[in-house]
N, C-alpha and C positions, 0 to 999 in steps of 0.2 A: 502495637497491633500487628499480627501476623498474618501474612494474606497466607489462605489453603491452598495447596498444591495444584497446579494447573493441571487440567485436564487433560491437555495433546500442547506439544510443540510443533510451532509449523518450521518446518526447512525449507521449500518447494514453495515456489504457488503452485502447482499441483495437486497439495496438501490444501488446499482453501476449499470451504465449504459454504454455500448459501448462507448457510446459520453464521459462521465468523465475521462475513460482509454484515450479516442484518446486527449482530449484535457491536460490530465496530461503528457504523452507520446510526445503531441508535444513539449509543452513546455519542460520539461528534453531534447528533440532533441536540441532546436534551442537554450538554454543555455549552451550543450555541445556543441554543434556547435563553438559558441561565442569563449567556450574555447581552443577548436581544433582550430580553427583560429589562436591563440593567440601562442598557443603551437607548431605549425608547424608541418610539413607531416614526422620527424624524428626523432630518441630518443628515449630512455623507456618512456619519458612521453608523444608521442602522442602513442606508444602504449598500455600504460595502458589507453588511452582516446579511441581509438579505442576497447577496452577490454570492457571499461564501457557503451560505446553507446551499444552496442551489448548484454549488458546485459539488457539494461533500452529495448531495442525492445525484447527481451524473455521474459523479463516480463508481456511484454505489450498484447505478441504474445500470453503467456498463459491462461494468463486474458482474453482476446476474446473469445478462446475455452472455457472454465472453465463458462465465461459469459452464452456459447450459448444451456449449457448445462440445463433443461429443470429442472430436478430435482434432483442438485448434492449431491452426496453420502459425507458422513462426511469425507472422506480424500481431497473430490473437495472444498465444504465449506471449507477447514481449510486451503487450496491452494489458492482459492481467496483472505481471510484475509490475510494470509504472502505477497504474490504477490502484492495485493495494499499498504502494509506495504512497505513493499522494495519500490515499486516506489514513496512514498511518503516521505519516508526518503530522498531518494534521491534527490528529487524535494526541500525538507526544505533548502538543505542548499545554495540553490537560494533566498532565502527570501526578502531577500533585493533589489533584481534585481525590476524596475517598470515593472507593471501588476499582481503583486504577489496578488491574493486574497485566502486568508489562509479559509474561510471560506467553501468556494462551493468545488474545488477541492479536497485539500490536508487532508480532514478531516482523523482523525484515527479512524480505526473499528477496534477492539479488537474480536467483534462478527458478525458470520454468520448473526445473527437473536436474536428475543428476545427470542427466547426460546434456543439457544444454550447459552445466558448469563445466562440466568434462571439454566441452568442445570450446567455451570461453577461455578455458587454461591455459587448452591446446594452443588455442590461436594469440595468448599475450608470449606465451613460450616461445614460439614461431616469432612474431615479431620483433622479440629481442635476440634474437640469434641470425636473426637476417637483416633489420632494422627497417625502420620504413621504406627506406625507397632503396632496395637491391640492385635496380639496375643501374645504380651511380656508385659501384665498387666500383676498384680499381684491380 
């Protein structure tokens, strides 16, 4: 079976849209769902499933705000990357489930933006050429 060409590749979270949060967010539902099914209404292990659904919708919940924010400040940027991080780890270890398209959805952003990569470069470049603590040359 051949999955269809995806749609858009995300590089950025920048590149994230409402719709990739709501359709990453369903699916992590409806495959923890499957598992809560499975698991049953009692136990520590539907309550760590009920722990985990509730975090994959906080996730999702602060991604929307963080999304609708117009011109997020570097603590918001660097909230959207973690936040799609987390949900997308979490979504990976469905992989195998059918409909998984690793391509559109689940991509990993490391960066805000090209220039928040550019400036991360910059700054591991810098570090290795001056080393941690410069003022202990000789």
């Amino acid at each position: 079976m051949t999955n269809p060409p995806s749609e858009r590749t995300l590089t950025y979270a920048e590149d994230l849209r409402l719709e990739d949060v709501r359709a990453l967010e369903t699916f992590l539902n409806v495959q923890l769902g499957r598992v809560y099914e499975e698991v049953g209404e009692t136990g520590e292990t539907s309550f760590a499933m009920q722990s985990l659904l509730i975090l994959v919708c906080d996730s999702a919940g602060l991604l929307y705000a963080l999304l609708a924010v117009e011109r997020p400040e570097t603590w918001q940027r660097a909230a959207i990357v973690r936040e799609w991080q987390r949900l997308r780890s979490t979504a990976h270890a469905f992989n195998h489930c059918e409909g998984y398209d690793h391509d559109r959805w689940w991509n990993q952003v490391r960066y805000f933006d090209a220039s928040d990569e550019t400036a991360e470069h910059d700054r591991i470049r810098r570090f290795a050429d001056v080393g941690p603590y410069p003022e202990t040359r000789d």
